[in-house]
N, C-alpha and C positions, 0 to 999 in steps of 0.2 A: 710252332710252325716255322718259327724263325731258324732252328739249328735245321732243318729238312732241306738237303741235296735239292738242288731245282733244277730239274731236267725241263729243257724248252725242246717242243715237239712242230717244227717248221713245213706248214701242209701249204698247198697250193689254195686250196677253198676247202671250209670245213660244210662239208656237206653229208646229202646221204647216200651213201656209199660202203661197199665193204673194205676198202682202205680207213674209209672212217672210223667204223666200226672194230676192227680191229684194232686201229689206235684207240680208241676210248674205252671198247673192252681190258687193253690192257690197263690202261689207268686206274680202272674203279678194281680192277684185279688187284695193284698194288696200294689202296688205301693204307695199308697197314703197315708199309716199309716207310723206311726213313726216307722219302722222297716226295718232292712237291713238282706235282705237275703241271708245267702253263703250255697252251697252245697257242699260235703264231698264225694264222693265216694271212698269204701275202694279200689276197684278193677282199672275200669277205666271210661272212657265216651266214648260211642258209638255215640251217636246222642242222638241230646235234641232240644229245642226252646223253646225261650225267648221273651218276649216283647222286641221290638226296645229300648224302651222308659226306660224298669229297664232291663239292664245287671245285669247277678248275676256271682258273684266270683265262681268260681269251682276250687276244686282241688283234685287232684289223689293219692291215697298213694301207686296205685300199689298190693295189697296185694295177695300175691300166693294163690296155691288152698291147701285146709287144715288149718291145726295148721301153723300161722306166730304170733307168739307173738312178735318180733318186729313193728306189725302193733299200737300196744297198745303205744308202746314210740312213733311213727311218728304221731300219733293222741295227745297224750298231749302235743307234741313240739308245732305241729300247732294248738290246743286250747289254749296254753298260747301266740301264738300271736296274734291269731283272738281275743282273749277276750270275747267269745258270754256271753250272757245271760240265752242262754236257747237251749238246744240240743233237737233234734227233732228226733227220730231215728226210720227207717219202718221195720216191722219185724224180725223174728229169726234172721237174719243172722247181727244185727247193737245191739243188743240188752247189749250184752252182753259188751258194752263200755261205759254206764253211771258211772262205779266209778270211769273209768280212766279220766271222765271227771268232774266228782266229784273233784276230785286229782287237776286238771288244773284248779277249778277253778269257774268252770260254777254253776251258783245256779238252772234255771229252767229246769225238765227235763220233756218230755212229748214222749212216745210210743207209734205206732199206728199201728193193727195189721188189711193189707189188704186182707189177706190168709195165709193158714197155709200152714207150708211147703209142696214144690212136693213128697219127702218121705215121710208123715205122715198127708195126706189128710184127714183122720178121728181128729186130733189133738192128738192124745193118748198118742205118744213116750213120756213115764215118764222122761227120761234123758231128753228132751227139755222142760218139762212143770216145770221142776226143775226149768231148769234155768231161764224161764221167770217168776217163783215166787219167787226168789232167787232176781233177778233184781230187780221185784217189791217194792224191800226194796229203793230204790235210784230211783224210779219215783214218779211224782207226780200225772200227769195223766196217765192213762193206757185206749187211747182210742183203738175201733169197730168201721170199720165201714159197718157191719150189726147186725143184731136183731141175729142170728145164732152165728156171733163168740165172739159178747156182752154176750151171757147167756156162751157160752165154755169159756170165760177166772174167769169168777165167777165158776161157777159150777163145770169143770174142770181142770181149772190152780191151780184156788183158790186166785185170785187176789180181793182184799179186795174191797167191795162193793162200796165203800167212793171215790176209786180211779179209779174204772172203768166207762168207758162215751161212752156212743154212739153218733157218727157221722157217719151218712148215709153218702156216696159220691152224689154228685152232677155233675152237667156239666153246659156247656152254652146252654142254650136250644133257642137263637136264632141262633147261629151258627148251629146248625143241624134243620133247619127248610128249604128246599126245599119243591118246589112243586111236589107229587108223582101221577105218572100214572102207571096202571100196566100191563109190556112188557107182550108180543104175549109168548114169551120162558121166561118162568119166571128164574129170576136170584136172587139165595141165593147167602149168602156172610158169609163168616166167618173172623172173624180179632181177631190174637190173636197171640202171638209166637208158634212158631213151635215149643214145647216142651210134652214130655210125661201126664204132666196135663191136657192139654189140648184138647189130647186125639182124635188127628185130622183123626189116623185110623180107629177109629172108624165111623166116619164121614164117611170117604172113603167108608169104610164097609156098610154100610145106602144105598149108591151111587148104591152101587154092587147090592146089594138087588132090589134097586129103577129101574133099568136098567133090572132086567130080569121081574119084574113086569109090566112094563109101557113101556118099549119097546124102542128102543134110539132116534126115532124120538121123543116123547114124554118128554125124559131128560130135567130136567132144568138146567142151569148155575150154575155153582159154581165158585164163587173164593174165593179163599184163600188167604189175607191178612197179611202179616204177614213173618218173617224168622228166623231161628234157626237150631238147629242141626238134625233134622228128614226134615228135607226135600228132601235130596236127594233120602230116603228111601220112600218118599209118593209119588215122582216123579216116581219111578218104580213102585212103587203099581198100578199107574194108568196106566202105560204104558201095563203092563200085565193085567190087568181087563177092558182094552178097555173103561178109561174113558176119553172119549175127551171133554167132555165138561166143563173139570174143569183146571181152568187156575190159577195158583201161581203166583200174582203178586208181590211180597216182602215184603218187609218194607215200607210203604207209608207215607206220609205226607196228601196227600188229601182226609184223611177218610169223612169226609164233605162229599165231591163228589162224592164219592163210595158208601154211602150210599143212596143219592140222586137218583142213579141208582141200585138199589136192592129192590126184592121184597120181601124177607122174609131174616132176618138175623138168623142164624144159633150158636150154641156155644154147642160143647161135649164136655166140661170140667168134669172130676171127683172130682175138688175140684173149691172152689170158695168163693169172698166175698162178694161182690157188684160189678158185671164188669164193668167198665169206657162203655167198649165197648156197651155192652144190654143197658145203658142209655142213651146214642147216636143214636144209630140206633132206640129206641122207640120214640125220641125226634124226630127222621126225619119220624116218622110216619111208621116206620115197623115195623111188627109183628113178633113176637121171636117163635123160636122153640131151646128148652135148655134144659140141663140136669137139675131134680132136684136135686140138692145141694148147700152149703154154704145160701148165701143171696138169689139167683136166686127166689126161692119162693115166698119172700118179694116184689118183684117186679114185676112178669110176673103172672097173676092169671088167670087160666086154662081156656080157652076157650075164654075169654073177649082180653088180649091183646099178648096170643098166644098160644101153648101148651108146658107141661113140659112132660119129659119122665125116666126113669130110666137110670142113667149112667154105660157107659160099656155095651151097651144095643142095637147094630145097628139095630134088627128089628124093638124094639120100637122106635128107630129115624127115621128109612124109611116113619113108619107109622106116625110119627110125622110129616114129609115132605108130607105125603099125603096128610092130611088135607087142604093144600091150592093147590095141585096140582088138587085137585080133585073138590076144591071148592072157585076158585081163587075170587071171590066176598069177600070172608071172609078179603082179603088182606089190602084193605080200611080200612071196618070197623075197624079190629083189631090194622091196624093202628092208627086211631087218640083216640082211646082209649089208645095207649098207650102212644101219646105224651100228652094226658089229666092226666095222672098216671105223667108221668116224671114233669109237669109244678107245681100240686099239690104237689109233695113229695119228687124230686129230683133235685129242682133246684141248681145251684152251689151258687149264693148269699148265701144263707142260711147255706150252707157246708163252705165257708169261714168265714162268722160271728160269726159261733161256734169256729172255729180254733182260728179265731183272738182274743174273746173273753178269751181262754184258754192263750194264750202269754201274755195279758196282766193282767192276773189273777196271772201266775208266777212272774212276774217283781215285781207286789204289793208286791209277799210273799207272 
């Protein structure tokens, strides 16, 4: 273990999430190279998973909410002992620690921006584009991983052309491969934290609509996947809009399974980059209904493997949910179109071999 590269992976909170997920996916992807992976959470670790087979180091620095510039010295104490090679850091909120890691030591630095922040979902806030051009002086890579926030970090950060790269995310697309039938009471699903991006009132909103249109024997299933700080607040929205058919299951571990029993998966985000989630659920053969924003476009193309709608928008998602309430045959179809989209262009191999390829392109120099 001792002669293995140590690449340190510097996350805000290692939680569940498809940022997470995609980091960890890569990791247990790369069990087999020369490389030893440790994760760095400034805050803490809620829940995560691991390969049996590569444990990875984790460690917490605790960091309060706001300005802690002590977090800066508890990061170079512990980069001068991990020794890495190369820092790995996911968006706005780790960005801003490459010199302190410069300072400890590290040669390879590489960036990689999954979405823009939930305050500044357009990407515009000047004070933050400073800073990730500012950064940019002390990265080597500065990956996207969409076609959307690829052209925003040139076009609007102004992150030098040489050092920007696109990687798509990927997934395992045998693992979301069940066999799909589609239920009598059709059942959407949404999976996503319960956070204001995400925009899961909205969603509700769509419900309300959808219920005085079609009538509540008619209602489909919803579940919400997913937990955070807006849920107690979505829990009464429904209890005063008489929505019963929509059930909060939490934080799950067996999205596999959940999506295996869903027939249209669901996503009101108002900001976005390529969601883990929409790759999964078209991987298991369901058909998306999502806002258009971020990456989502790049992915779900209108009519073929689901519809897009305007975000912030619940009539046009009602109406977006109509299309298969109205015409549930489409359900299939749109299905394996979409796991024929995910197999062609998002498979995870391909999303690790680029990563891998970038670690050992630093190591060179």
């Amino acid at each position: 273990m001792s002669n293995k590269t140590i690449v340190v992976h510097l996350i805000y909170r290692l939680d569940i999430g498809g940022l997470e997920r995609v980091m960890l996916n890569c990791i247990n992807q790369m069990e087999d190279e020369n490389f030893k992976h440790i994760i760095i959470s400034l805050t803490d670790a809620n829940h995560f998973s691991q390969s049996e087979n590569n444990p990875i180091d984790i460690y917490c620095l605790g960091k309060k909410q706001g300005s802690d510039l002590g977090i800066h010295f508890k990061l170079y104490k512990l980069l001068k002992k991990i020794k890495p090679a190369i820092l790995h850091t996911y968006n706005l909120a780790t960005i801003e620690y490459h010199p302190i890691a410069w300072l400890a030591g590290v040669k390879g630095h590489l960036h990689a921006e999954h979405g823009r922040d939930i305050g500044d979902p357009q990407g515009l806030n000047k004070k933050h584009n400073l800073l990730r051009k500012l950064m940019a002086i002390f990265i080597h890579r500065y990956v996207s991983v969409s076609e959307d926030l690829h052209q925003w970090s040139i076009n609007t950060v102004g992150i030098p052309a040489k050092k920007a790269l696109l990687i798509q995310n990927g997934i395992n697309t045998e693992r979301f491969n069940a066999p799909k039938t589609v239920s009598e009471q059709l059942r959407f699903a949404i999976v996503a934290r319960i956070s204001p991006v995400k925009d899961h009132l909205n969603l509700l909103k769509a419900f309300v609509l959808l219920n005085k249109e079609i009538g509540n024997e008619k209602m489909p299933q919803l579940a919400i996947v997913g937990d955070g700080e807006q849920r107690e607040k979505l829990e009464q929205y429904c209890d005063e809009n008489g929505l019963d058919t929509v059930k909060f299951l939490g934080a799950r571990d067996d999205i596999a399974q959940i999506l295996s029993q869903t027939d249209v998966f669901v996503l009101s985000s108002i900001a976005e980059g390529i969601p883990m989630t929409i790759l999964e659920a078209m991987s298991a053969k369901t058909p998306i209904v999502a806002t258009r924003v971020g990456g989502i476009p790049e992915v779900v193309e209108e009519a073929k493997e689901g519809f897009l709608v305007d975000k912030s928008d619940s009539a046009a998602l009602a109406q977006g949910l109509l299309h298969y309430i109205n015409q549930p045959e489409l359900i299939l179809e749109h299905g394996e179109n979409a796991r024929a989209k995910v197999l062609k262009n998002f498979n995870e191999k391909h999303m690790v071999q680029a990563y891998l390829q970038q670690y050992k392109a630093l190591v060179k120099g």
